[in-house]
Backbone as JSON Lines, residues from 0, in Angstrom:
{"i":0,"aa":"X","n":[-34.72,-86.88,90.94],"ca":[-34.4,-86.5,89.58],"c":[-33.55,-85.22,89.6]}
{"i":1,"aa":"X","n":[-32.61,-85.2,88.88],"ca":[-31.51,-84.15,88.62],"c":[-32.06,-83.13,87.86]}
{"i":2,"aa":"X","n":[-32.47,-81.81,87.77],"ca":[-32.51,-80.85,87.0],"c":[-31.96,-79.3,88.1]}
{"i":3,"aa":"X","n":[-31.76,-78.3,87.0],"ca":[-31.45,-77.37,87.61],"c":[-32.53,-76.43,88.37]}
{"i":4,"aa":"X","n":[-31.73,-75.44,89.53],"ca":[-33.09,-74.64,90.01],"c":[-33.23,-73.87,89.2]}
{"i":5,"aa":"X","n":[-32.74,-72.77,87.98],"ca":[-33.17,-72.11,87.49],"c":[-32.7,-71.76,86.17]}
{"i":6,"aa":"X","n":[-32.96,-71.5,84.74],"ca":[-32.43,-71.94,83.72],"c":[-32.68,-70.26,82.9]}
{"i":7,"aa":"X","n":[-31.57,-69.77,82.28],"ca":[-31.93,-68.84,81.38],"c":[-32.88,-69.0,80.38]}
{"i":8,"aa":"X","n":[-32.72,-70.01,79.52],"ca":[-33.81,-69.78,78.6],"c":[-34.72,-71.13,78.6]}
{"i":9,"aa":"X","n":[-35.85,-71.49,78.47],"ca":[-36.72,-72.49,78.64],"c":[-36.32,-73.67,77.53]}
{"i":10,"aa":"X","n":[-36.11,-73.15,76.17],"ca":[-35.75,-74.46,75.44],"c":[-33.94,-73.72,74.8]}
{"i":11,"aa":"X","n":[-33.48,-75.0,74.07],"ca":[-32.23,-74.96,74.09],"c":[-32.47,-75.07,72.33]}
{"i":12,"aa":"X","n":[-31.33,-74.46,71.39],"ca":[-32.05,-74.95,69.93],"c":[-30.71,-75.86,70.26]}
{"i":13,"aa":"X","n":[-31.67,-76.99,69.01],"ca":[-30.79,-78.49,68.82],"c":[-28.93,-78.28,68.34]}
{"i":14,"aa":"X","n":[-28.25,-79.19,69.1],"ca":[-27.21,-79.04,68.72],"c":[-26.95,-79.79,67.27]}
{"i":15,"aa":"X","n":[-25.99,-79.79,66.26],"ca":[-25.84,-80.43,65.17],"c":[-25.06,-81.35,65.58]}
{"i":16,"aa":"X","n":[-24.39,-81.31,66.12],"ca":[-23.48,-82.68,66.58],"c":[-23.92,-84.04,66.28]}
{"i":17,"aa":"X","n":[-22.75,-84.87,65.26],"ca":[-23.28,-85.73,64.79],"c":[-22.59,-86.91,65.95]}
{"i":18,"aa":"X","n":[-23.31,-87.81,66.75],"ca":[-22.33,-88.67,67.71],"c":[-20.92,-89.17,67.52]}
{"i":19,"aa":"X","n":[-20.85,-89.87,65.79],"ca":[-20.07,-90.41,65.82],"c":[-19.15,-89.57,65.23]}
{"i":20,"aa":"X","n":[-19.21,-88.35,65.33],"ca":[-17.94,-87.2,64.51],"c":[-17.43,-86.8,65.59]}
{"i":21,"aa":"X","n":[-17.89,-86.7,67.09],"ca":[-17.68,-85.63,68.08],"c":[-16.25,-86.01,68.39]}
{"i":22,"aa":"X","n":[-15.5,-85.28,68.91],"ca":[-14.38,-85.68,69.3],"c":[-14.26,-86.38,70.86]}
{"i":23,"aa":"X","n":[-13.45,-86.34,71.34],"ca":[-12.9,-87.65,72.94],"c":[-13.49,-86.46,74.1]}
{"i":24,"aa":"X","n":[-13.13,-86.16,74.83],"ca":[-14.01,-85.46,76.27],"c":[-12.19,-85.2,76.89]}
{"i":25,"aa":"X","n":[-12.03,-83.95,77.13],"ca":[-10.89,-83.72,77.48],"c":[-10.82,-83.12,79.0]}
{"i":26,"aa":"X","n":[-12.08,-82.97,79.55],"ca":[-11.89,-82.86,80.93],"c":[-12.66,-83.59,81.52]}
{"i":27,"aa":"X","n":[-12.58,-83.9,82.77],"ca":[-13.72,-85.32,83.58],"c":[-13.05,-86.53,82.85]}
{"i":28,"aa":"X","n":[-11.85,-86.72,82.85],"ca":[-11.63,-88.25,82.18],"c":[-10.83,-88.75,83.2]}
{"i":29,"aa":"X","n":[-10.19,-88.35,84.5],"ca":[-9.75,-89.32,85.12],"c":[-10.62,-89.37,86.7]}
{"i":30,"aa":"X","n":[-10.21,-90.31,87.34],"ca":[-10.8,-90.6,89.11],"c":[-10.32,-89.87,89.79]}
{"i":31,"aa":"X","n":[-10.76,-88.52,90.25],"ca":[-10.54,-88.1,91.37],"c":[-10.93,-88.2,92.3]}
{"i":32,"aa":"X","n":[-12.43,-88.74,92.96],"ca":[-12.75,-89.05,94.06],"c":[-12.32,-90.21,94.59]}
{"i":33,"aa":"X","n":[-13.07,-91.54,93.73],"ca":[-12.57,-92.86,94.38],"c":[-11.92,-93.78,94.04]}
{"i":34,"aa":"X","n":[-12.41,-94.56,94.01],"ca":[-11.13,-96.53,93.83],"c":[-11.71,-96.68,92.18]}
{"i":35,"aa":"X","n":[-13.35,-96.79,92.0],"ca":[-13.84,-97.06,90.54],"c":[-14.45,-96.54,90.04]}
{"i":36,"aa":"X","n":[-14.37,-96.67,89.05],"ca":[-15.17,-95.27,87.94],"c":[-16.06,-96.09,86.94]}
{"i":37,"aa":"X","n":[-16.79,-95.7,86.23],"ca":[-17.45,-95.72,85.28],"c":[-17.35,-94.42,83.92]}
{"i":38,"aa":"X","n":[-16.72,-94.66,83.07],"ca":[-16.22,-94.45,81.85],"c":[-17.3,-94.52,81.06]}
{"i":39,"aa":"X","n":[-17.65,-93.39,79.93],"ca":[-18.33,-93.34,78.96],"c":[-17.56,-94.24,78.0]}
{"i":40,"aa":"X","n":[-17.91,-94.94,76.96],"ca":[-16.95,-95.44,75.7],"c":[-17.82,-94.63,74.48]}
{"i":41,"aa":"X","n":[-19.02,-94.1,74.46],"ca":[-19.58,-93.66,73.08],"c":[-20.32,-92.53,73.52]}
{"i":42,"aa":"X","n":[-20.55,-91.76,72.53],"ca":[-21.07,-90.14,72.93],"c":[-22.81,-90.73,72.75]}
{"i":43,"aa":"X","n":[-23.11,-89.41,73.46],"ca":[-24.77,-89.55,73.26],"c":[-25.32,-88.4,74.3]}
{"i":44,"aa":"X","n":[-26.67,-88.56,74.49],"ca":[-26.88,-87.5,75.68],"c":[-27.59,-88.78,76.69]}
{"i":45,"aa":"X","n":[-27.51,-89.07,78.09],"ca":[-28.08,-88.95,79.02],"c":[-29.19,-88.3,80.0]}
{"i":46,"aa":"X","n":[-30.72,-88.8,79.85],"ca":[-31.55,-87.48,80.44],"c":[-30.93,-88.47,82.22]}
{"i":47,"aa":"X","n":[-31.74,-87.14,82.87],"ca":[-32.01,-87.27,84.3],"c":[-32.46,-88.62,84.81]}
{"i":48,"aa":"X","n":[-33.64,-89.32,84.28],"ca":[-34.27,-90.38,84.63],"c":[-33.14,-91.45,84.38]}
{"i":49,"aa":"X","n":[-32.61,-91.47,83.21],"ca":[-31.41,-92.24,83.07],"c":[-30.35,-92.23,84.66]}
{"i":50,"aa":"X","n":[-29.74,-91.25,84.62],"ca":[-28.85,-91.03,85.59],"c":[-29.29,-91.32,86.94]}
{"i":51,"aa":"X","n":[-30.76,-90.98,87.27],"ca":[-31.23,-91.45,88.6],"c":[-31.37,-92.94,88.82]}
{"i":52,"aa":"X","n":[-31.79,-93.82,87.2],"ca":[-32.23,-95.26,87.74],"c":[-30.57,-95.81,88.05]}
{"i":53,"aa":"X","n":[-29.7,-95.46,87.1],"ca":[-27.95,-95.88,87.25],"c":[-28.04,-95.87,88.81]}
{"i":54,"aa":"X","n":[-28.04,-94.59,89.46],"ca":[-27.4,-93.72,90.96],"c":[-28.17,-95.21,91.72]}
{"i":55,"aa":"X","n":[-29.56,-95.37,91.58],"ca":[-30.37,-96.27,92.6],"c":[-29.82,-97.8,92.5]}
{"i":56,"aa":"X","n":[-29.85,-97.93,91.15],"ca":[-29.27,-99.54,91.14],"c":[-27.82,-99.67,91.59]}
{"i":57,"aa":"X","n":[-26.8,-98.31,91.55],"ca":[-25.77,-98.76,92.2],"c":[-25.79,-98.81,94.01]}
{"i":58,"aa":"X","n":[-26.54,-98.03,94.2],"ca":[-26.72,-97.64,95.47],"c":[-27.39,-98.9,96.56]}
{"i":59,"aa":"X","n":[-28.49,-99.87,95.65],"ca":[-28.66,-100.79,95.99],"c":[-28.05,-101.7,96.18]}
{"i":60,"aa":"X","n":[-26.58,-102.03,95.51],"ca":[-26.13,-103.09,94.95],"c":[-25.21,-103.05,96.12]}
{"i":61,"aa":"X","n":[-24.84,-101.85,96.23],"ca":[-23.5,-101.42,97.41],"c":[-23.97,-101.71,98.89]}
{"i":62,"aa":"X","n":[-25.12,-101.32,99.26],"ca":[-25.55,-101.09,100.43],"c":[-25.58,-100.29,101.05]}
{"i":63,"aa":"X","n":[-25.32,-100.11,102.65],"ca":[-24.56,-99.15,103.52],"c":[-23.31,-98.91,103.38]}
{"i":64,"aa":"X","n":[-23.04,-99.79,102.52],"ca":[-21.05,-99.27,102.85],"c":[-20.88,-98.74,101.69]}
{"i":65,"aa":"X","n":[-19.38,-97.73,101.38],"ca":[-19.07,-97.47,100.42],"c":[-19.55,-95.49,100.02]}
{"i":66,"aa":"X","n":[-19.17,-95.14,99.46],"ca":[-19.64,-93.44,99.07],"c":[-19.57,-93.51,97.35]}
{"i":67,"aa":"X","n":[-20.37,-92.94,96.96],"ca":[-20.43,-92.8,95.47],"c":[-20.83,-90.88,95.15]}
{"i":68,"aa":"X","n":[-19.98,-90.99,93.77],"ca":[-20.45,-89.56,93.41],"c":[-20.79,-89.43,91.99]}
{"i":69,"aa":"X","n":[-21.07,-88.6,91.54],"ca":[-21.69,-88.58,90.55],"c":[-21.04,-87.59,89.73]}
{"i":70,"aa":"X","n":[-20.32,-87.33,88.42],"ca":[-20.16,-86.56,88.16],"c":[-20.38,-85.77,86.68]}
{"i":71,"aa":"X","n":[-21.27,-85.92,86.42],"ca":[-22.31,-85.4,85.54],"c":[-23.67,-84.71,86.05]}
{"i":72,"aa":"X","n":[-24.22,-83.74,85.0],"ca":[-25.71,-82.71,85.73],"c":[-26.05,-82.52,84.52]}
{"i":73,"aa":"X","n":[-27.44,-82.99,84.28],"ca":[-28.1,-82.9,83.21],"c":[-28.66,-81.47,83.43]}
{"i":74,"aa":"X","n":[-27.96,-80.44,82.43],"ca":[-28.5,-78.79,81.98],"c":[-29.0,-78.38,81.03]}
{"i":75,"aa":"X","n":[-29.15,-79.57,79.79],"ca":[-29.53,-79.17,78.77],"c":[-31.02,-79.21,78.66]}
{"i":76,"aa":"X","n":[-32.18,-78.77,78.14],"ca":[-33.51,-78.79,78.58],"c":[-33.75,-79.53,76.74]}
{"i":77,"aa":"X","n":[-34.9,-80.8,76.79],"ca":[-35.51,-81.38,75.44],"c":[-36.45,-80.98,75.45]}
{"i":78,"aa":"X","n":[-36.47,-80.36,74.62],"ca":[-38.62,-80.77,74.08],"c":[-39.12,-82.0,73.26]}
{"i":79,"aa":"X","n":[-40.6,-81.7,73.6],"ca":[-41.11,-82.94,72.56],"c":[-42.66,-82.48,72.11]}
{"i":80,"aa":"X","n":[-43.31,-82.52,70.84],"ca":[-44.52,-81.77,70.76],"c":[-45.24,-83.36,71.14]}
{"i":81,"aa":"X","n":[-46.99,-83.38,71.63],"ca":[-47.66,-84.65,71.7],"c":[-47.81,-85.23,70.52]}
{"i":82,"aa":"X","n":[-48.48,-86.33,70.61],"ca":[-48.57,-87.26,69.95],"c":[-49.76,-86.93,69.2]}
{"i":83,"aa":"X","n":[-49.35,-87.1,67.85],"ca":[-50.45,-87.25,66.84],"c":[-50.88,-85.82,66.56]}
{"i":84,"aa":"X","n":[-49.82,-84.74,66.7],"ca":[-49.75,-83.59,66.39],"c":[-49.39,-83.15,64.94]}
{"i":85,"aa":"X","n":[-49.86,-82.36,64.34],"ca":[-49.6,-81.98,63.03],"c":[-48.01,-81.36,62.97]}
{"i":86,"aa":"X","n":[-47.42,-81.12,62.08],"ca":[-45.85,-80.32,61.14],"c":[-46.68,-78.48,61.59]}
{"i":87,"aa":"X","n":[-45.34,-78.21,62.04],"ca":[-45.95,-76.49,62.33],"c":[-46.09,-76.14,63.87]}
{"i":88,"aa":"X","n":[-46.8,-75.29,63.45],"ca":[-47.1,-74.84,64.96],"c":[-46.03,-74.46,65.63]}
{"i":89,"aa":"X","n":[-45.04,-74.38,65.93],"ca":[-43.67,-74.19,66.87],"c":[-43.14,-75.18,67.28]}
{"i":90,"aa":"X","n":[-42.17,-74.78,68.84],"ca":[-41.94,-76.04,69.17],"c":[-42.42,-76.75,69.85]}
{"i":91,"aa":"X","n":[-42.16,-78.11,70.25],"ca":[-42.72,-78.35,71.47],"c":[-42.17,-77.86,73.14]}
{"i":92,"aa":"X","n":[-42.95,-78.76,74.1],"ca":[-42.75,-78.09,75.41],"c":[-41.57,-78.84,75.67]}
{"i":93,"aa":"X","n":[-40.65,-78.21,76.92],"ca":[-39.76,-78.73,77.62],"c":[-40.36,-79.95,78.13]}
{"i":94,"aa":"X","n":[-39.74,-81.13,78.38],"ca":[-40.02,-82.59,78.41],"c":[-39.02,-83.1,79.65]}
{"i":95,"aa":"X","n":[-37.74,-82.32,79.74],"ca":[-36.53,-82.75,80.67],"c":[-35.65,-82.33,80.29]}
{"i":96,"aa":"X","n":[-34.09,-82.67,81.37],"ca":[-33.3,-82.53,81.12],"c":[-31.91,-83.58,80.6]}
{"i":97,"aa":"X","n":[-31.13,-83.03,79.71],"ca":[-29.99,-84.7,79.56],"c":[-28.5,-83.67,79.24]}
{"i":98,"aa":"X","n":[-27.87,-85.11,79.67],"ca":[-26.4,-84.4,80.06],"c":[-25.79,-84.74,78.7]}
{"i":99,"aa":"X","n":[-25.08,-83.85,78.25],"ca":[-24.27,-84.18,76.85],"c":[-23.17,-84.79,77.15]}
{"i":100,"aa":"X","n":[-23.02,-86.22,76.36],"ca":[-21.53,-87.06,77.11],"c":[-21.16,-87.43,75.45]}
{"i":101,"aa":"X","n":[-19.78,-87.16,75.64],"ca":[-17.98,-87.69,75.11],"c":[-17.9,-88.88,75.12]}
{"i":102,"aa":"X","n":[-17.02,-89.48,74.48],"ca":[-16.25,-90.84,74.88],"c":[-15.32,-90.26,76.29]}
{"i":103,"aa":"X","n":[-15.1,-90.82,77.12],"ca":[-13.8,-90.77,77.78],"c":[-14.52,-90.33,79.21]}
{"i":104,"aa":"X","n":[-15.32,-89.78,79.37],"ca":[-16.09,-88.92,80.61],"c":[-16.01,-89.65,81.48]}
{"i":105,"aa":"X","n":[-16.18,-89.36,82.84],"ca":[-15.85,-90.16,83.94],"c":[-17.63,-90.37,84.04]}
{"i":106,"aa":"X","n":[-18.66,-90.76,84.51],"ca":[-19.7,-90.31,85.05],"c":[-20.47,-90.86,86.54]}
{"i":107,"aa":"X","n":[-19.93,-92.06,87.03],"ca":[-20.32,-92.11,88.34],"c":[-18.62,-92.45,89.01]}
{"i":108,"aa":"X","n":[-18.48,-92.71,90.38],"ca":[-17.02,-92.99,90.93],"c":[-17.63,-93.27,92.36]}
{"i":109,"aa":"X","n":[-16.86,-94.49,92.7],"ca":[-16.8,-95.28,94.0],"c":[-15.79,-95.37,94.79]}
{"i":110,"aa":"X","n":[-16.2,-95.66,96.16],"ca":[-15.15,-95.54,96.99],"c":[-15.35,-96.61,98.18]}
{"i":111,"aa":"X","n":[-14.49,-96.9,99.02],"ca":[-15.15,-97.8,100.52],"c":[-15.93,-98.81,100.43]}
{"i":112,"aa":"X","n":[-15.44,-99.75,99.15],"ca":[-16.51,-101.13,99.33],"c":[-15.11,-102.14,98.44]}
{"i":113,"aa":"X","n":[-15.78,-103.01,98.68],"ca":[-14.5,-104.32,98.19],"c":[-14.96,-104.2,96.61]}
{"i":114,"aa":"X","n":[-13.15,-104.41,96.0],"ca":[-13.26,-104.66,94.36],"c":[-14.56,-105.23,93.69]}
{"i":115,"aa":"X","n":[-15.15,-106.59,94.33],"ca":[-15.77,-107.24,93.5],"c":[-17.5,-106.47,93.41]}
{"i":116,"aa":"X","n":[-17.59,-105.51,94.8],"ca":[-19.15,-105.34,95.13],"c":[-19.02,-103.99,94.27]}
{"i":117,"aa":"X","n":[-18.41,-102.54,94.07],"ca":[-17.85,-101.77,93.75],"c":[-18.3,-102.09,91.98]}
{"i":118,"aa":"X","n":[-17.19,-103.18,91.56],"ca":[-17.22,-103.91,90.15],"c":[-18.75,-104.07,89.78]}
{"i":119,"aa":"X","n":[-19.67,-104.79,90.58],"ca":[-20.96,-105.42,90.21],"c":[-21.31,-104.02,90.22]}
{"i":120,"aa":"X","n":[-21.53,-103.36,91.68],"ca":[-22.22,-101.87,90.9],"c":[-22.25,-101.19,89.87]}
{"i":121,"aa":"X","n":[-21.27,-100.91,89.74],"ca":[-20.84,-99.74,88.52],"c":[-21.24,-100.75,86.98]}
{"i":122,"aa":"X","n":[-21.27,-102.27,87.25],"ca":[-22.18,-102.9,85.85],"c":[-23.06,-102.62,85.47]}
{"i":123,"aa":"X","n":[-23.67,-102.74,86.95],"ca":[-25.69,-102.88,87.16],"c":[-26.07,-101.48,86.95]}
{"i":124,"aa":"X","n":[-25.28,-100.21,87.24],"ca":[-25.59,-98.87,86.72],"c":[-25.29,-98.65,85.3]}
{"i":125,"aa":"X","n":[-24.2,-99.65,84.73],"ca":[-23.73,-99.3,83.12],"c":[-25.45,-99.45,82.53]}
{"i":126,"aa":"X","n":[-25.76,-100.55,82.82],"ca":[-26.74,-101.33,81.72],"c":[-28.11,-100.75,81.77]}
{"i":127,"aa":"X","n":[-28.26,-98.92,82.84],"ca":[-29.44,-98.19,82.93],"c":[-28.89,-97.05,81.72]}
{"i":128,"aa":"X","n":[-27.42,-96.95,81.42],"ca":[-27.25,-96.24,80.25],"c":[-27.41,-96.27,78.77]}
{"i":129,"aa":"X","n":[-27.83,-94.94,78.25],"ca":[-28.04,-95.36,76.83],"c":[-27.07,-95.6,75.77]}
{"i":130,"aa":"X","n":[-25.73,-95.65,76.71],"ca":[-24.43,-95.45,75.93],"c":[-23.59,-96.44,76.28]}
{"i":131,"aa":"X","n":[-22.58,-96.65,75.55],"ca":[-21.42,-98.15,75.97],"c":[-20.44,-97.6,77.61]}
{"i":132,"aa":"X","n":[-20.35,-98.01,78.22],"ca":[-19.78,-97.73,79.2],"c":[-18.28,-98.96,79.65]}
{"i":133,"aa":"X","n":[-17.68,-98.34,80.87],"ca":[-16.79,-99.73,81.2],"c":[-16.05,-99.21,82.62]}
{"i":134,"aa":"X","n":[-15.83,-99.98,83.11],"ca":[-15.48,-100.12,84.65],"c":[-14.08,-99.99,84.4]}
{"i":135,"aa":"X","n":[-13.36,-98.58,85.13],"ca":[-12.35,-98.44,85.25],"c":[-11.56,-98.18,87.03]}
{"i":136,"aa":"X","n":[-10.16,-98.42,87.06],"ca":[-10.14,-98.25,88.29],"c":[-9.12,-97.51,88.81]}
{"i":137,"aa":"X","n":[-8.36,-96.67,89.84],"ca":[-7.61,-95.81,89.72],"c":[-6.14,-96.71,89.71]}
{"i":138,"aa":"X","n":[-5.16,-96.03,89.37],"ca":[-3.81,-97.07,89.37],"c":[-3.03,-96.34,90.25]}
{"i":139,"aa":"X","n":[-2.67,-97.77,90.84],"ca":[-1.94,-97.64,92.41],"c":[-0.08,-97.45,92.01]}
């Protein structure tokens, strides 16, 4: 699981950001490491657990061959108060971390495996996201 070693402040106050107002993602939008990418298409946040089951199912799918990177880090810290808790009291506790994503973001990238195995990965990792995604590839 992705979180940071050490964080200034324990909780984060909520951003207002409404998803579908945010604007496009103007850095992290093209392939610099490898052959295929995986593309955000809709904003949202991503926690850690998200991003780890994506990393495993692609990692499975690929095998031994091939290098993948990742390029997103969930820094933002959620809370959540328990269940069946009353209005009041403060906030709740830190719960995890999730990465704030754009349309346009690059967030995983492949390298060293054939089009079609590469392709299936980066699917089988879209469909652990909570957001629309799409398989892009660098142009030759």
């Amino acid at each position: 699981m992705l979180l940071p070693k050490k964080v200034k402040f324990r909780k984060w106050q909520t951003s207002r950001e409404h998803p579908d107002k945010v604007g496009k993602e103007t850095r992290g939008t093209k392939i610099s490491f490898g052959s295929y990418a995986l593309k955000a298409m809709t904003a949202g946040r991503i926690t850690s657990q998200e991003i780890e089951a994506a990393r495993k199912a692609c990692a499975h799918n690929m095998g031994k061959t091939g290098r993948m990177w990742t390029r997103i880090f969930p820094d933002r810290p959620y809370t959540q108060k328990p269940a069946e808790v009353k209005m009041g009291k403060g906030k709740g506790d830190p719960q995890g971390y999730v990465c704030v994503i754009r349309p346009g973001r690059v967030i995983f990238e492949l390298d060293g495996t054939t089009a079609e195995i590469g392709k299936e990965a980066l699917r089988k990792a879209g469909t652990k996201m909570s957001i629309r995604t799409k398989i892009i590839s660098r142009e030759i």
